[in-house]
Phi, psi and omega in degrees: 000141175319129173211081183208139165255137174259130174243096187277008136331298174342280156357279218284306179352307184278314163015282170297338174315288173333310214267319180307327199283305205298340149310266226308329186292307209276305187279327198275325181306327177311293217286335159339286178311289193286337169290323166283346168282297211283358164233352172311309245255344114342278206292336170306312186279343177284329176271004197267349209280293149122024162170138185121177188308309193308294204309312191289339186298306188291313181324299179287347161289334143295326162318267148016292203272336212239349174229026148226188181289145171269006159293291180321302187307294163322284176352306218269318174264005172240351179250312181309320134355281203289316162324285171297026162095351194266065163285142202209140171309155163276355159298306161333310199268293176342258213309293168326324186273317179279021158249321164302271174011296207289328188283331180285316213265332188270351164312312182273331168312292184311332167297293199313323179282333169282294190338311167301345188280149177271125196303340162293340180291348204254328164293284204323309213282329180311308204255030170265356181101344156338125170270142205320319224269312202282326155338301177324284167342298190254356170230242165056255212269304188318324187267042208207337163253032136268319172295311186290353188322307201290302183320314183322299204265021176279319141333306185326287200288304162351293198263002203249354231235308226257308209295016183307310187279022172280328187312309201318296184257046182047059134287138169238066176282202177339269200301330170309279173331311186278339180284344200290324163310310202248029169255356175274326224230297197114337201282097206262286153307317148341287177294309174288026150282253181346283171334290215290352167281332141331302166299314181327278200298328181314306224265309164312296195326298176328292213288333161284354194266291172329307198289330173251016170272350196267316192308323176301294212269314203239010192104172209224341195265000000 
């Protein structure tokens, strides 16, 4: 028979702890996202190429990011880094490693969302006098983050999912925090409820915030 008392005193105690990691969570996932969108949208046009140094360069970094553990990939920037002499904080190593993941993975969202654009749109905008770059910008890509939003922000709840795995090497973030909380007290389970619930609603908050920036933004039907 079940014999465990919950002391959820503990907990609430603890809380604000709980709340700093969840910040912390929260910023390395923004800063994830946009720095892997400002190079997914390059490596996206690279792989469009289907040959030459760009193309391969971006392959294997998709290749790379996207086949191997994103566990590894921290690994690989903050102790493998550190072999060679590159030592980098580990919010550093965190935030660099779920950013290469995120460039991997929003790259091929994006190939996939230029595949759909139709190649007159890119002569129309040339032949208003656009040069390829202000093309991209201003016809291109707006319309390439309307196809892609739900893949986006299904990235999003990823990387926001994946900085868990900042604890390994002390980050203190969400899961960083709740360990660090419940190694004074021991309520092992208490506090990891609470983290996962935490994550829980974070993750609900996205994904309706998404749904109803799409209701706003993209249409009502």
């Amino acid at each position: 028979m079940l014999d465990y008392t919950f002391y959820w005193s503990v907990v609430w105690s603890k809380l604000p702890v709980l709340i700093d990691g969840m910040l912390l969570t929260l910023e390395t996932t923004a800063l994830s996202m946009v720095l892997g969108t400002c190079l997914a949208l390059p490596l996206a046009l690279m792989r469009r190429t289907k040959s030459g140094p760009a193309y391969q360069f971006a392959t294997v970094w998709v290749e790379l990011s996207r086949n191997t553990p994103a566990l590894f990939q921290i690994y690989m920037a903050y102790f493998g880094l550190g072999a060679i002499g590159i030592d980098i904080p580990s919010f550093a190593a965190l935030l660099t490693a779920i950013t290469f993941n995120n460039a991997g993975y929003l790259a091929e969202i994006f190939r996939g969302g230029l595949t759909s654009i139709a190649p007159t749109q890119m002569a129309a905008a040339r032949s208003l006098g656009m040069t390829p770059v202000k093309a991209y910008i201003n016809v291109i890509f707006p319309q390439v983050f309307v196809l892609v939003f739900f893949p986006y922000v299904n990235q999003l709840n990823w990387a926001l999912l994946n900085t868990s795995l900042g604890s390994i090497i002390g980050v203190a973030e969400l899961t960083g925090a709740t360990q660090a909380a419940q190694s004074e007290s021991f309520r092992t389970f208490e506090f990891f409820i609470v983290a996962a619930g935490i994550y829980y609603l974070v993750s609900k908050v996205v994904t309706m915030g998404a749904r109803l920036s799409a209701w706003c933004l993209l249409g009502r039907d």
